[in-house]
ZAMARGU-4260 file (C-alpha; in steps of 0.2 Angstrom, whole numbers, plus 5000, padded with zeros to 4 digits):
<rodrens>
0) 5985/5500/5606 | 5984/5503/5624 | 5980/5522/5631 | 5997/5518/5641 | 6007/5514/5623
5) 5998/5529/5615 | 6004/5540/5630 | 6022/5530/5629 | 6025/5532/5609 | 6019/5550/5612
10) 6030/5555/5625 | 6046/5548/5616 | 6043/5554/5596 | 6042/5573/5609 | 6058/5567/5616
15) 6064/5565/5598 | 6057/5579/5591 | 6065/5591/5605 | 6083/5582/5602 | 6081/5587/5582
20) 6074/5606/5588 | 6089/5608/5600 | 6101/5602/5588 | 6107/5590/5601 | 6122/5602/5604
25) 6136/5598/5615 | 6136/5609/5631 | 6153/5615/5637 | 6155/5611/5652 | 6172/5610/5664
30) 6179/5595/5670 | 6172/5600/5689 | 6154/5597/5682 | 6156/5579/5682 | 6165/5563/5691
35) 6166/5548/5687 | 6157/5535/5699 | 6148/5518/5701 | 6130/5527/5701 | 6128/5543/5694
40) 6117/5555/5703 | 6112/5573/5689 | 6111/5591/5698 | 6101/5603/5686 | 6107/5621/5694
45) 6104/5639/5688 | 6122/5642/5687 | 6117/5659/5677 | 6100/5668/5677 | 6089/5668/5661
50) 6087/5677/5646 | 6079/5694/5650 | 6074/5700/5632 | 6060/5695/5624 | 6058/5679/5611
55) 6046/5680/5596 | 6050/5662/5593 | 6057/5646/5603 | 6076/5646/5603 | 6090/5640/5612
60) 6099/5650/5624 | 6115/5650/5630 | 6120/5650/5646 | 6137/5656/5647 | 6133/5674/5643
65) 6143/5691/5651 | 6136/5696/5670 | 6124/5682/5671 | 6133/5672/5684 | 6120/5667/5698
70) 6126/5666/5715 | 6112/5653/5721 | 6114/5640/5709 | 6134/5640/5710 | 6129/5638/5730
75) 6119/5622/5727 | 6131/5616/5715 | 6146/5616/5727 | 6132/5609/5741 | 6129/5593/5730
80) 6148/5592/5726 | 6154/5593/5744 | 6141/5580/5750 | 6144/5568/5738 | 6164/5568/5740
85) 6161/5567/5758 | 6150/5552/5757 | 6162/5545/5743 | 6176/5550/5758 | 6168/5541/5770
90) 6173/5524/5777 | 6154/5521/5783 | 6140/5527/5774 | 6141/5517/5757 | 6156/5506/5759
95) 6164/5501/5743 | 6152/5512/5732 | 6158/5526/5724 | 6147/5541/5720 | 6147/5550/5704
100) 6139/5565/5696 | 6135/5576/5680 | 6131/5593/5685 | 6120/5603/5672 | 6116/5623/5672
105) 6099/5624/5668 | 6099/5643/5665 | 6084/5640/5653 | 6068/5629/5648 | 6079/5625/5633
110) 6094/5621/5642 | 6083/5612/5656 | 6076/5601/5641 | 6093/5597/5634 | 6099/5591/5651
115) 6087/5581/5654 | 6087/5572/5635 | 6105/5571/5640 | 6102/5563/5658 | 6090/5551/5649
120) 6104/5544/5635 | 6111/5527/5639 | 6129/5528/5645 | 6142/5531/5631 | 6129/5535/5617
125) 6120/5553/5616 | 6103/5544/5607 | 6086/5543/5616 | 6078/5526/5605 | 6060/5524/5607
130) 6054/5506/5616 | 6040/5497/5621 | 6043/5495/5639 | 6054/5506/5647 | 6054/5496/5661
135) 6070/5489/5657 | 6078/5504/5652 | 6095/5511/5661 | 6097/5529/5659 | 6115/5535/5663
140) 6109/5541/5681 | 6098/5535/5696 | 6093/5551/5699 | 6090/5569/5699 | 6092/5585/5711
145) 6083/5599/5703 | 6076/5612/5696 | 6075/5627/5707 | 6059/5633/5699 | 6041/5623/5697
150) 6041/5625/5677 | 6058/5617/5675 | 6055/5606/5689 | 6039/5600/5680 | 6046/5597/5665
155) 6059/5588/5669 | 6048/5577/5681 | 6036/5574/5666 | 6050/5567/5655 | 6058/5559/5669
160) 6045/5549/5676 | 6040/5537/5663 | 6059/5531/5663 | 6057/5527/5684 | 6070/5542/5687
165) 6065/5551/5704 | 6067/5568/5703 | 6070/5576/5720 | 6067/5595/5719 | 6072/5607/5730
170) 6061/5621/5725 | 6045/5628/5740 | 6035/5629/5727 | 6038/5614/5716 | 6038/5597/5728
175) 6019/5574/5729 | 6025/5580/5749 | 6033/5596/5751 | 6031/5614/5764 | 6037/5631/5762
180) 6039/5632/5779 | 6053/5618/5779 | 6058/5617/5764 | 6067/5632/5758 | 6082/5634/5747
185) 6093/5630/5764 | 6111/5628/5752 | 6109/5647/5752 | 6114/5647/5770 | 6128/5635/5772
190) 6133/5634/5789 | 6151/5640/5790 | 6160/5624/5797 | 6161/5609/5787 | 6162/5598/5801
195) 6146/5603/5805 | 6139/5603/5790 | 6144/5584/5785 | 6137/5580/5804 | 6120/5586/5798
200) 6121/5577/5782 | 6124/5559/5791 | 6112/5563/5805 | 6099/5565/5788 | 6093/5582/5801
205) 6100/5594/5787 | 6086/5608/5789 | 6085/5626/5789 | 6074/5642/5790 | 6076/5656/5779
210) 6087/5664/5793 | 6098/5647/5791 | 6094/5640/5810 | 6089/5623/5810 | 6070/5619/5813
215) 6064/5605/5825 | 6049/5600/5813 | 6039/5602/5798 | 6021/5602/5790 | 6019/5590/5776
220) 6005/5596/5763 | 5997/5591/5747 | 5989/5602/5734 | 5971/5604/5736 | 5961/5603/5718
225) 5944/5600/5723 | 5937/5616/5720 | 5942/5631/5707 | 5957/5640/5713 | 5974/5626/5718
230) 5976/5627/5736 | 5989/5619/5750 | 5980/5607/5763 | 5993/5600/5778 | 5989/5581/5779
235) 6004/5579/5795 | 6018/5586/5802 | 6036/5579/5810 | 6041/5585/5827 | 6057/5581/5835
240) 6066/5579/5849 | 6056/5564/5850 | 6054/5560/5834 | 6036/5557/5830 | 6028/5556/5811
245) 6007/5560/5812 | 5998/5559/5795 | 5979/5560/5792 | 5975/5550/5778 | 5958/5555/5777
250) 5963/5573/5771 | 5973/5565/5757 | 5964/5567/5739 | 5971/5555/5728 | 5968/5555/5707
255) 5959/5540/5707 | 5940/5534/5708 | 5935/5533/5726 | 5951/5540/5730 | 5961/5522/5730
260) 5980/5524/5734 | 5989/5521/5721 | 6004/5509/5720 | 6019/5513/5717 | 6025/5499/5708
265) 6026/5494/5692 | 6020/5477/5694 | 6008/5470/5708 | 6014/5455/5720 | 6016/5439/5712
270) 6009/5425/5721 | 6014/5412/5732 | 6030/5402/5728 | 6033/5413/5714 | 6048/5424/5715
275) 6052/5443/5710 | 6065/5443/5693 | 6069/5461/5690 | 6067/5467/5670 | 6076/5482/5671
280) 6086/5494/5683 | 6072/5496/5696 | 6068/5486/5709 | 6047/5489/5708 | 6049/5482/5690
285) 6049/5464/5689 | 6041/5448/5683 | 6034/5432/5692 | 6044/5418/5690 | 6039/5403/5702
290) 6051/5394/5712 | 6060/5376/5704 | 6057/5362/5713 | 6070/5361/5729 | 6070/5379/5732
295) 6056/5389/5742 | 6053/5407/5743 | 6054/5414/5761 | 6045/5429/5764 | 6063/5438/5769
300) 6068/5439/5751 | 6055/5440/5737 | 6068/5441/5724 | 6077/5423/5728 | 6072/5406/5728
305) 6084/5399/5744 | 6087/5378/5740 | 6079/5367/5754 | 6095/5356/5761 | 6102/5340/5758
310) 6089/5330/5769 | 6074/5340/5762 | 6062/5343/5748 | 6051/5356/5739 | 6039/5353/5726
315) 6038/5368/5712 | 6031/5384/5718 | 6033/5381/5736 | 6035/5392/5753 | 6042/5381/5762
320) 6054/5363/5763 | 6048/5346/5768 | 6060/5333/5776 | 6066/5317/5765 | 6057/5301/5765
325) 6072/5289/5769 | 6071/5272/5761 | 6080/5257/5759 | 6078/5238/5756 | 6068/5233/5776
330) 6065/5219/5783 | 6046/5219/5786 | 6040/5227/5768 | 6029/5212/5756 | 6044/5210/5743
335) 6056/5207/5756 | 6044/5197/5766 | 6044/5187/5747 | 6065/5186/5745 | 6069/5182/5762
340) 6056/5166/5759 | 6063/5162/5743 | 6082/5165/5751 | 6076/5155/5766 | 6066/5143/5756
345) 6085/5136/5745 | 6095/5136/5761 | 6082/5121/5766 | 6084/5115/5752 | 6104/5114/5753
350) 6105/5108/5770 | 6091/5094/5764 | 6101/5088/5749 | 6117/5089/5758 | 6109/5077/5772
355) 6100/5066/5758 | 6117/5062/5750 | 6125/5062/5765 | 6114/5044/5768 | 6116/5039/5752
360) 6134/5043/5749 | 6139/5027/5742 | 6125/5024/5729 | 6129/5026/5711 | 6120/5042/5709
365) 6129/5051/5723 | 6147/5046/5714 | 6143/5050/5700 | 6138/5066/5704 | 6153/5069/5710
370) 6154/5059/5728 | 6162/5070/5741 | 6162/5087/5730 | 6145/5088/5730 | 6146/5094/5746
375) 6158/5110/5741 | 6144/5113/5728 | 6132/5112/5741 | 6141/5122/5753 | 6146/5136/5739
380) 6128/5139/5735 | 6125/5141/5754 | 6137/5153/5755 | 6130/5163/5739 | 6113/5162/5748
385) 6118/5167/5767 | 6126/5183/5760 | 6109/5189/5750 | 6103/5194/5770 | 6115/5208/5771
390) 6104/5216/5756 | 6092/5221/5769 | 6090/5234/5784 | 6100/5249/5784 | 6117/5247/5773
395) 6134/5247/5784 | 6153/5244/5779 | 6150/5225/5783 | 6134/5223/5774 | 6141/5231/5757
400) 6158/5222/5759 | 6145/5206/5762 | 6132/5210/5748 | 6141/5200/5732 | 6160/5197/5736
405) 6155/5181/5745 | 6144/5175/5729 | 6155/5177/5717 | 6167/5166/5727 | 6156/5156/5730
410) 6149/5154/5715 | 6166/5151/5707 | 6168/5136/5717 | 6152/5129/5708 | 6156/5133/5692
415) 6174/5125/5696 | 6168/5108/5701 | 6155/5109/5688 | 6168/5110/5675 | 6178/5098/5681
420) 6166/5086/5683 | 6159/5086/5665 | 6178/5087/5661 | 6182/5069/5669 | 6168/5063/5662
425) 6173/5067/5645 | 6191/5061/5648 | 6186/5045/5656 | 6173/5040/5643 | 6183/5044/5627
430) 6201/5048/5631 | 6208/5037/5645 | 6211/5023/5632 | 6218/5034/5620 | 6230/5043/5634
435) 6233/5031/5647 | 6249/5040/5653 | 6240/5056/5655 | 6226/5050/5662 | 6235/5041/5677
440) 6245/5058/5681 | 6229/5067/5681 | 6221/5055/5695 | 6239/5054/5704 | 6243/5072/5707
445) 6225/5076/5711 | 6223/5087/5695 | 6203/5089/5698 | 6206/5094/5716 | 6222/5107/5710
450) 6209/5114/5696 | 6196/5117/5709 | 6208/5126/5720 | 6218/5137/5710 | 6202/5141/5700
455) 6193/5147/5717 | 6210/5157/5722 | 6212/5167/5706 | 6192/5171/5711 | 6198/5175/5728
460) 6211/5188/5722 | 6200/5197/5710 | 6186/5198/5723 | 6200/5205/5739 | 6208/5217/5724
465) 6188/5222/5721 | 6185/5228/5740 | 6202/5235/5741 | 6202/5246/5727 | 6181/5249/5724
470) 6177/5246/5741 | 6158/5248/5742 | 6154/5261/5757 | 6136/5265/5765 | 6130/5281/5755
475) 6117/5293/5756 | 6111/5296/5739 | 6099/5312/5735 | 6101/5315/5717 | 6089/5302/5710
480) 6075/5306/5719 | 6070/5322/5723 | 6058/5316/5739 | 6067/5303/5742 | 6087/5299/5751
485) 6090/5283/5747 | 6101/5275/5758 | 6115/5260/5748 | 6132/5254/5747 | 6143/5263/5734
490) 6151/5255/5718 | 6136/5242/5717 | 6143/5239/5699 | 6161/5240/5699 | 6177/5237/5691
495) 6180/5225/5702 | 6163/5216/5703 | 6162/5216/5682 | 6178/5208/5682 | 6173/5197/5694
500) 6159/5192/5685 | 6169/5190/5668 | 6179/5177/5677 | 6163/5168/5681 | 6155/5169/5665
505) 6173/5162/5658 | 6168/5148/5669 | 6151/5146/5666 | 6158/5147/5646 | 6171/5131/5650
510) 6158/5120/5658 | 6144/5121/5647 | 6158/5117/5632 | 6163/5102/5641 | 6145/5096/5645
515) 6142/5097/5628 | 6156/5088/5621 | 6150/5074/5632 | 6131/5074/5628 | 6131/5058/5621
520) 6138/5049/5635 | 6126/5035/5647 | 6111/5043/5649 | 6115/5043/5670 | 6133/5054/5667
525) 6124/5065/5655 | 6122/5082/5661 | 6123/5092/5644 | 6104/5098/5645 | 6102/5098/5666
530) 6121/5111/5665 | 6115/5120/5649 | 6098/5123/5658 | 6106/5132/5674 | 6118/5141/5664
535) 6107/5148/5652 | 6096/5153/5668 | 6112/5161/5674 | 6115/5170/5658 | 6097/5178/5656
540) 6095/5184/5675 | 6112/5194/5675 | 6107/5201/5656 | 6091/5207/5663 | 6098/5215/5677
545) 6112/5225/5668 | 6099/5230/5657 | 6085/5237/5672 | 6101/5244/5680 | 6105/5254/5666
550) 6089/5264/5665 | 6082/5260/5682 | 6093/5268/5697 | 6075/5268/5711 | 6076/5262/5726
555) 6070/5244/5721 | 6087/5241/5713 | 6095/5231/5728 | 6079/5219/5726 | 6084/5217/5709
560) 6100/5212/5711 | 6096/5200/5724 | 6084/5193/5713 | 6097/5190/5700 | 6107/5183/5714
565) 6095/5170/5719 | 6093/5166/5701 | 6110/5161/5697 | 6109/5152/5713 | 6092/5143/5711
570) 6097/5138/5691 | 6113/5130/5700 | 6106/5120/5712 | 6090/5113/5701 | 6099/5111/5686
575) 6113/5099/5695 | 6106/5093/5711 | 6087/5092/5709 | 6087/5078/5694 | 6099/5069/5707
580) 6087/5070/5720 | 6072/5063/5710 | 6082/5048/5707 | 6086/5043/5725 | 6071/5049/5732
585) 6056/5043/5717 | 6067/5033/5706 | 6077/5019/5719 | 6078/5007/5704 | 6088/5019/5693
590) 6100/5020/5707 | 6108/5003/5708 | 6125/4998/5701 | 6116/4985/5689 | 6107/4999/5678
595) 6124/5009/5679 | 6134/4993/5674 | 6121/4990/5658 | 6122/5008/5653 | 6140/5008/5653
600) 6140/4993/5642 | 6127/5000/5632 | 6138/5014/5628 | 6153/5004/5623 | 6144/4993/5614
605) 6137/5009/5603 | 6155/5018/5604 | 6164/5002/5598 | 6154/5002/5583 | 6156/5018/5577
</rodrens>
């Protein structure tokens, strides 16, 4: 055990033991001996004079006892009284703070004792437990005025001090810093106006001779015990009107090896970016607790850890706040550098297939594909494709409202005229003869064109009811990153844009169905492994990209969904247009209306039969 613990456990089984050898008896006291306050200030007054007999053995005396009354202390008592209604009075001096006190007549050393084991209680119980660190301890006051003598004053300050309670004693001979010549029992000669009086006390000039005039300075000394024989030694002095403060240091003897000042605090400074917590009632008692990440300690207030603004940072333990790093999907940075290829790369590539079938427009391969609405595929894709470019550079109402509306509309159109097309195909190879009066309405009202149209409006509301209701805004975004702000549009992932993309996987559903119902028809209208390869494309890149959404949120995310984007976009176009292209570019001899006319008739031939 520690010399400190030994001392500690020491000090309060004698605390205990006095308690059981007073008998822990109730003093009775008048109601004018205490008030009620926020902090509770105890005055220990000789309101009666001592026991003059002589004692054989140690006892407690009673105070109240016939022509004992004492003059001086009833004059102290009534000082502390009237200066602490005053403050409490006062509009100035501790605003909102009520004062209190408990007023004790210390008439003896067992009565002194008592009142100090009753100062020491916790508030509402009359029981002193012993502890291991009394540094979190709250005694029922914050501190002490008194004793008048240096016995009682000594005592109470060596039961008083391990608890942190300062004792202020008013007694000449009893005060670490105190002078006879300034320091005399000056509540003995009150000054008759209270005016007065309460001017002293807020002008902190309340000093008096023994006559009861008021001095213009002091010495301050310290108890000399070098040699046999305690003396006084004056280390300074306080003069005033100016007020000036000298102290030699050098003539201070401190109780320590090589006379080091001692500290008075409990605890020595924590160190940087490590804040003060308090462990108890006093403020020199605390722990070190270092500062989270976003806050810094400044200097100003060791005891808080102040948070760093919106547009800063701090690492953990920190003095000070670092601005942001502000990021967002650039233009000149290597993976943009690799998207804006690849996004530049499939415009080429739509604009080249649109001019290719534009010169051969009339070949069998070019109407079977679809003749003129392979240009509205084309043209949907390209506008999927030109809205990716608004992923990039500093995100603004136009850019988010441009990011994946247009795609989605776009990319309905696709989907549209795919399905329809394998639809036809279907129809025309294996139902026409069955349904002839169906099949003639179909081609005279248009029914493929009405299809693609109020497919691609349906689309149109759902994507005008998305920006309207989840309108994706420009955002600054600080929670994710504590470095970082990330700049983005809001409501990336929607109600509106998961609806949206329902619809579309509807869509995506109908037209691989219907290119699979017509996998066995001539080898040049089959399209059941070129749709179900884009599709299934289609499918994977938006499942990977819910799935990294929902446990990626950095600030790579629009890049990811650009790529998912391009994609869908890239499966479209090579999975529809690219075997096309082969044909008329490498393959002239597969597009001629001779090899379509025999596959045709090939394929009756083989439907007949069956």
């Amino acid at each position: 055990m520690l010399p400190w613990d030994t001392h500690l456990l020491g000090l309060q089984l004698s605390l205990a033991c006095c308690c059981w050898a007073l008998g822990c008896q109730e003093m009775k006291s008048s109601p004018d001996f205490s008030l009620p306050g926020d902090y509770l200030i105890a005055g220990l007054f000789a309101l009666h004079t001592g026991y003059p007999g002589v004692r054989r053995k140690p006892e407690v005396t009673l105070c109240d006892r016939p022509n004992s009354f004492s003059g001086h202390g009833y004059h102290l008592f009534q000082a502390m009284r009237f200066a602490i209604e005053q403050i409490n009075n006062s509009t100035s001096l501790l605003p909102n703070i009520t004062l209190g006190y408990e007023l004790y007549d210390v008439c003896s050393d067992s009565a002194n004792v008592y009142a100090v084991l009753s100062i020491l209680s916790p508030p509402g119980t009359r029981l002193i437990e012993i502890q291991r660190n009394l540094s979190s301890y709250s005694p029922k006051v914050v501190a002490v005025i008194g004793p008048d003598t240096t016995n009682r004053a000594g005592t109470a300050a060596a039961m008083l001090s391990p608890f942190l309670v300062p004792l202020i004693s008013y007694s000449a001979s009893s005060a670490m810093l105190s002078s006879k010549r300034w320091y005399p029992s000056f509540l003995r000669t009150i000054p008759s106006d209270k005016n007065q009086l309460l001017q002293q006390i807020r002008k902190d000039t309340l000093t008096f001779n023994d006559s009861g005039d008021s001095l213009s300075g002091y010495d301050i000394i310290t108890w000399d015990w070098s040699g046999p024989k305690w003396t006084f030694r004056v280390v300074g002095s306080s003069r005033w009107p100016p007020v000036r403060l000298d102290i030699n240091k050098t003539k201070i003897q401190w109780h320590r090896k090589n006379n080091q000042v001692p500290k008075s605090v409990c605890n020595q400074d924590c160190s940087e970016g490590y804040r003060r917590m308090v462990t108890g009632v006093h403020h020199c008692c605390f722990m070190c607790v270092s500062c989270e990440a976003g806050t810094f300690l400044n200097k100003s207030d060791l005891y808080r850890c102040q948070p760093c603004g919106k547009e800063e940072w701090a690492p953990e333990r920190s003095q000070t706040c670092f601005p942001r790093t502000v990021v967002f999907l650039t233009w000149h940075t290597p993976i943009s550098w690799v998207l804006l290829a690849t996004n530049t790369l499939l415009l080429l590539l739509l604009v080249g297939t649109a001019g290719l079938f534009g010169l051969h427009l009339d070949t069998p391969v070019v109407k079977s594909a679809g003749g003129r609405l392979c240009f509205l595929m084309l043209g949907s894709l390209a506008v999927g494709s030109c809205s990716l470019y608004c992923f990039f550079g500093e995100p603004t109402l136009p850019t988010c409202l441009l990011r994946l509306a247009p795609f989605a509309l776009g990319f309905t159109v696709f989907l549209s005229c795919l399905t329809i097309r394998s639809f036809q195909l279907v129809f025309i190879f294996k139902f026409s003869a069955k349904v002839p009066t169906f099949y003639r309405a179909w081609v005279q009202n248009h029914g493929a064109g009405l299809f693609v149209v109020f497919s691609s409006i349906a689309q149109l509301l759902i994507c005008l009811m998305w920006l309207a209701v989840w309108t994706p805004l420009p955002t600054r975004e600080y929670q994710r990153f504590s470095q970082l702000v990330v700049l983005e549009c809001t409501q990336a992932n929607s109600q509106g844009f998961m609806l949206s993309f329902a619809y579309n996987g509807l869509l995506s559903l109908s037209a691989f169905v219907c290119s699979y119902l017509g996998k066995d028809l001539p080898e040049n209208y089959n399209e059941a492994k070129c749709v179900t390869f884009s599709l299934l494309l289609n499918f994977v890149s938006w499942i990977t990209f819910f799935t990294m959404a929902s446990v990626y949120q950095g600030k790579y995310l629009p890049a990811i969904n650009m790529l998912a984007v391009l994609s869908s976009l890239y499966g479209g176009f090579s999975g529809y247009f690219l075997p096309k292209c082969y044909v008329i570019l490498c393959r002239p001899d597969l597009n001629s209306t001779e090899y379509f006319q025999a596959s045709i008739q090939d394929y009756t031939r083989r439907w007949g039969s069956t």
